[in-house]
C-alpha positions in Angstrom: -10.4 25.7 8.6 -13.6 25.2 6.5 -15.0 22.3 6.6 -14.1 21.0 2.9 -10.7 21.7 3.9 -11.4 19.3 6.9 -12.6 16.6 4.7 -9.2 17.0 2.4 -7.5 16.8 5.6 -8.9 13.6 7.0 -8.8 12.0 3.5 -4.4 12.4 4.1 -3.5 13.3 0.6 0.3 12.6 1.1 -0.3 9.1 1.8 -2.0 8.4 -1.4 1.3 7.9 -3.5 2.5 5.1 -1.4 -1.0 3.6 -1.6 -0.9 3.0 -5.7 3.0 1.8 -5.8 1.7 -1.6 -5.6 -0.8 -1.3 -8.1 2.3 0.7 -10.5 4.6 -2.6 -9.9 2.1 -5.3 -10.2 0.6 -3.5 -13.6 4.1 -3.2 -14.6 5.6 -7.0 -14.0 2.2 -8.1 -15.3 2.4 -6.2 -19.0 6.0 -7.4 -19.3 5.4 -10.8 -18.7 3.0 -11.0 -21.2 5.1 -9.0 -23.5 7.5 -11.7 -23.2 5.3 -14.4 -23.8 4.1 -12.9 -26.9 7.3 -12.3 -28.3 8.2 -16.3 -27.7 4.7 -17.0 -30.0 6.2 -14.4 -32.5 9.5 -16.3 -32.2 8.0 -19.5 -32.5 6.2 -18.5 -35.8 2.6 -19.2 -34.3 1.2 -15.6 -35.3 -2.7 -17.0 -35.2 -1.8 -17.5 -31.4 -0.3 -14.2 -31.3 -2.8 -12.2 -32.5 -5.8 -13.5 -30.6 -3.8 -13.6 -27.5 -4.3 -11.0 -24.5 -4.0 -7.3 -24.7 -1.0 -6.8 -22.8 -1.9 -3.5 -21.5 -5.9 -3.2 -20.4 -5.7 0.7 -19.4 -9.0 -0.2 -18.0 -7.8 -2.9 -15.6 -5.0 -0.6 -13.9 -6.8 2.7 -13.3 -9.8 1.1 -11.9 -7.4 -1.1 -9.7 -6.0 2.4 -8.5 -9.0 4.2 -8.0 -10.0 1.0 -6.2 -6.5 1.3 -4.1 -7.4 5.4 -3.3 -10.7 3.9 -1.8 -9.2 2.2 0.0 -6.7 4.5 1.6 -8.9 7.2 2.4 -11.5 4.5 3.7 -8.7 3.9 5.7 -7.8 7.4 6.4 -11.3 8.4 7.4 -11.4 5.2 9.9 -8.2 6.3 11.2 -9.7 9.8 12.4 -12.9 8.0 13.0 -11.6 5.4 15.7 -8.9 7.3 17.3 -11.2 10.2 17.7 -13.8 8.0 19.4 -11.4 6.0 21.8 -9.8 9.2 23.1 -6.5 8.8 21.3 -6.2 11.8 19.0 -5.6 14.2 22.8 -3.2 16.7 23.3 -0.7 14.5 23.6 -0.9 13.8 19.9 2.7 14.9 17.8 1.3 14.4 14.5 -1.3 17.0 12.5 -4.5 17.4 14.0 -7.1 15.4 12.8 -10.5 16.1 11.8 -12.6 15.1 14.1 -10.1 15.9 17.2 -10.5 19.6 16.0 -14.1 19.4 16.2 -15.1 20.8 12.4 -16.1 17.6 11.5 -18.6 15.5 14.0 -18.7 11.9 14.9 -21.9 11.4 12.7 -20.6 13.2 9.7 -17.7 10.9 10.0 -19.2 7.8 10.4 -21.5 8.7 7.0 -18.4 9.6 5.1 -16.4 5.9 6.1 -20.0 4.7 5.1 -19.8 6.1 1.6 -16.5 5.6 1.1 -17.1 2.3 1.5 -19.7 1.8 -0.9 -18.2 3.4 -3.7 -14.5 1.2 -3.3 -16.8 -1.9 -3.2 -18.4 -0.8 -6.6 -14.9 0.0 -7.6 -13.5 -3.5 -6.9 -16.7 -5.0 -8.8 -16.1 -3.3 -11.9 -12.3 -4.0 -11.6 -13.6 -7.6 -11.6 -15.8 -7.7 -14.1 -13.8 -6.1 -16.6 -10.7 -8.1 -15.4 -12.2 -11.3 -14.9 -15.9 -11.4 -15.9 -17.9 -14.5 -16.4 -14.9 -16.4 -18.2 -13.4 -16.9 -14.9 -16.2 -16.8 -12.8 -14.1 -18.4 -9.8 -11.4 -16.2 -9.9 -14.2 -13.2 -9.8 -15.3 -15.2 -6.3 -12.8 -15.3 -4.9 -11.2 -11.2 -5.5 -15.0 -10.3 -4.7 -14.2 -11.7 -1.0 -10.9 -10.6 -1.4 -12.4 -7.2 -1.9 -14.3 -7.3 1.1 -12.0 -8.7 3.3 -9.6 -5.0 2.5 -13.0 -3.2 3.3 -13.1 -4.4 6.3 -9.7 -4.7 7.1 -9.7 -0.7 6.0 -12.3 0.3 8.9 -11.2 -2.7 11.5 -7.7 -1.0 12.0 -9.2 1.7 14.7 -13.0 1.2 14.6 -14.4 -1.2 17.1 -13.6 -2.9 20.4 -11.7 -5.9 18.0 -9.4 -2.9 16.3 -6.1 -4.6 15.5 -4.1 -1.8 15.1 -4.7 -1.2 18.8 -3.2 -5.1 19.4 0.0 -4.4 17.3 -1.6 -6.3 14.1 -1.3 -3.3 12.0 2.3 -3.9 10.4 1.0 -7.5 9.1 -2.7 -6.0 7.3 -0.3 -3.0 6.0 2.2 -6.1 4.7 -0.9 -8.1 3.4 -3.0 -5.4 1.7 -0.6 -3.2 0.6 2.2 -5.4 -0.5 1.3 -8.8 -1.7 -2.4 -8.3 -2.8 -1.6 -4.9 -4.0 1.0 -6.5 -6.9 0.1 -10.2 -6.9 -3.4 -9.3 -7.3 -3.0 -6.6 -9.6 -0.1 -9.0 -11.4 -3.1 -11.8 -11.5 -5.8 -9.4 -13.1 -3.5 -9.1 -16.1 -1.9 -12.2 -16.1 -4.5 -14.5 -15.0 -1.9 -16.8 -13.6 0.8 -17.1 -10.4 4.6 -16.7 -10.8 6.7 -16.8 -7.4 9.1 -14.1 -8.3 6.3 -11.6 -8.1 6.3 -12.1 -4.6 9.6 -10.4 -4.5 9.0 -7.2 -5.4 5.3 -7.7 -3.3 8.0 -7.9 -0.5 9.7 -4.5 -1.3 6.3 -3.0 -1.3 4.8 -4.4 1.8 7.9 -3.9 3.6 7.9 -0.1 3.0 4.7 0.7 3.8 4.8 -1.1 6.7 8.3 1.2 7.5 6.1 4.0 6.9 3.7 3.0 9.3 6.5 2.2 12.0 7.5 5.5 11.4 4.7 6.6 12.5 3.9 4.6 15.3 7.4 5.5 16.9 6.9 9.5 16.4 3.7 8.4 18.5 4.8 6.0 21.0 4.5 8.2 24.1 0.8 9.5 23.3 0.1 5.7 22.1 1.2 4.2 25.1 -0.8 6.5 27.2 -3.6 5.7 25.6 -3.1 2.2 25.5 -2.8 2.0 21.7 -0.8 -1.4 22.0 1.0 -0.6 18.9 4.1 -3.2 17.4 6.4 -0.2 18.6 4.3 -0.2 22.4 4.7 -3.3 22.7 8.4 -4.0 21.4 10.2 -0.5 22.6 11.4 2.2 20.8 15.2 0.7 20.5 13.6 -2.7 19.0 11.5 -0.5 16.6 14.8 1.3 15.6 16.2 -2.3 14.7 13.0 -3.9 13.2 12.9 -0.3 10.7 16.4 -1.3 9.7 14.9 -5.0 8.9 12.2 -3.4 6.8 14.0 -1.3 4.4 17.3 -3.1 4.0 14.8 -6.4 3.6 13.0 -4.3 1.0 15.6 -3.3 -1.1 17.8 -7.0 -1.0 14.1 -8.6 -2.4 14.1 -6.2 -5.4 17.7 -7.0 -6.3 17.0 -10.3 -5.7 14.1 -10.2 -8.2 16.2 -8.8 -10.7 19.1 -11.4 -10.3 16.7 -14.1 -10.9 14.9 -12.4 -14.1 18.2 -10.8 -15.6 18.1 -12.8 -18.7 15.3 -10.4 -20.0 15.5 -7.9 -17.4 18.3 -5.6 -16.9 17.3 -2.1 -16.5 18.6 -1.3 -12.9 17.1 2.5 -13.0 15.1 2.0 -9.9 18.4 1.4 -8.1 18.3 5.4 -8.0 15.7 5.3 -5.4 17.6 3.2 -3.1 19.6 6.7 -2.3 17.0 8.5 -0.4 16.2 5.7 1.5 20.0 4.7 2.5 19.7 8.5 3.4 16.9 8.0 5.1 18.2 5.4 7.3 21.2 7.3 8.0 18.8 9.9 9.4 16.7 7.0 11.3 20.1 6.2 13.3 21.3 10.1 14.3 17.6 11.0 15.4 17.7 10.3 18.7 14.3 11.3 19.9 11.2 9.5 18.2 9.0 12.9 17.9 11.6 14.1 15.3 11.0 11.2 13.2 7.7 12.9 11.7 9.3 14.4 8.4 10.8 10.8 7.6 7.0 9.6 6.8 6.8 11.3 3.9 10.3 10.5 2.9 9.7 6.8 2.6 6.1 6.9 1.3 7.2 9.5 -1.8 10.5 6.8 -1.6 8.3 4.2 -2.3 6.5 5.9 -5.1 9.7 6.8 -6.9 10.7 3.7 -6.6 7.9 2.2 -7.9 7.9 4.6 -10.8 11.1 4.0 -11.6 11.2 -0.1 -11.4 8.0 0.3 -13.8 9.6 2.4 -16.3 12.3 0.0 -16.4 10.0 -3.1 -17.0 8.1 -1.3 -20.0 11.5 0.1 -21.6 
């Protein structure tokens, strides 16, 4: 392997469609709610309103918030490889692909200066994402996403990297939940909207919940090596026959809060199209309960995440049409 092909490795391309469905829903809820208000101005005969109100689709906004979102992921990807290579958990033991620095074509110091560039380059990301969302005109709000920015940085390199990693105390699930789900589609929901609605937190559920599925998944293909290596993951720490019954809880939970989301906005939403993608993941669950051995498990991952990115596909195409 050459060592481009190393860095393409370590940057985990098949994880990068699950990464932006939170970013595809949040864009998606957020033009269609302002589509609705601007056809209740229209309705109401205010057309001076109308017409100096909001574009309701900044193409600007959404693919710098998912160019911001693959920063992210790789950053995360890189101090994935980064931190388990350096603690001695990417060993022989290991069921999933090699990683980079495990096979030795990419050093600890090359590494380190990639997670460090990655880094800078997502922050600069997340800064223009602000500005062009936000700008001066809500100079507060621009705060507050600017620390909110940060705080994924961090939370990107902290999940292996460091003594303090909290992926190695079984706190990965919840930053996966947090990051990925609700900030991922509130946030992006709140760039366009510049305002809060509840029900957006339904479908931030459906997202968080399958990536963190994805990352259970993954952590229970693992569980052995982890264990040995004292990787004290949710799945160490709770059992494999536990972590069977909380991945039932994650998708089932994921898939009642986006039909729950529709019930409650049926009056102007009715397209059910992402209902199709529901299918492969009651399909996937079958599979979850006949597998008896955890190693198996490995093809699931990419399953759910390209699940997850149907789905959000789907649910999207539904809120524009």
């Amino acid at each position: 392997m050459t060592k481009f092909k190393a860095w393409i490795s370590a940057a985990r391309l098949r994880t990068l469609p699950l990464s932006v469905s939170g970013i595809i829903v949040g864009s998606s809820i957020g033009v269609r709610f302002i589509y609705e208000d601007i056809l209740k101005v229209i309705e109401s005969n205010d057309y001076l309103i109308c017409l100096s109100g909001p574009n309701f689709f900044d193409k600007s906004i959404f693919w710098l918030a998912i160019a911001t979102t693959l920063g992210l992921q790789i950053l995360s990807n890189f101090a994935n490889d980064y931190g388990d290579g350096v603690k001695g958990t990417d060993n022989e033991d290991r069921v999933g692909p090699q990683r980079a620095l495990q096979s030795g074509i990419i050093s600890k110091k090359e590494m380190f200066r990639g997670i460090v560039i990655t880094a800078i380059i997502t922050l600069i990301l997340a800064i223009l994402l602000i500005y062009v969302s936000l700008g001066k005109e809500y100079f507060v709000y621009s705060v507050f996403f600017f620390f909110l920015g940060l705080a994924a940085i961090i939370a990107a390199i902290k999940y292996t990297m460091g003594n303090s990693a909290y992926g190695y105390r079984g706190l990965g699930d919840v930053f996966v939940f947090i990051f990925f789900g609700l900030v991922s589609v509130v946030g992006c929901y709140f760039l366009f909207t510049k305002n809060l609605n509840w029900l957006v937190f339904l479908p931030a559920t459906t997202i968080g919940f399958l990536s963190a599925a994805v990352l259970n998944l993954n952590n229970m293909r693992d569980h052995d090596s982890d264990k040995k290596a004292k990787k004290n993951t949710i799945v160490v720490k709770m059992g494999l026959i536990k972590a069977r019954k909380y991945h039932y809880f994650l998708i089932t939970s994921a898939m009642v809060s986006m039909l729950v989301f529709s019930f409650f906005t049926y009056e102007y939403y009715t397209n059910l199209l992402f209902l199709l993608a529901f299918i492969p993941l009651l399909i996937h669950l079958n599979k979850v309960v006949k597998t008896k051995n955890a190693v198996d498990l490995d093809p699931e991952l990419k399953k759910v995440a390209l699940s997850t990115f149907l789905l959000a596909i789907l649910f999207s195409l539904g809120q524009i049409f």
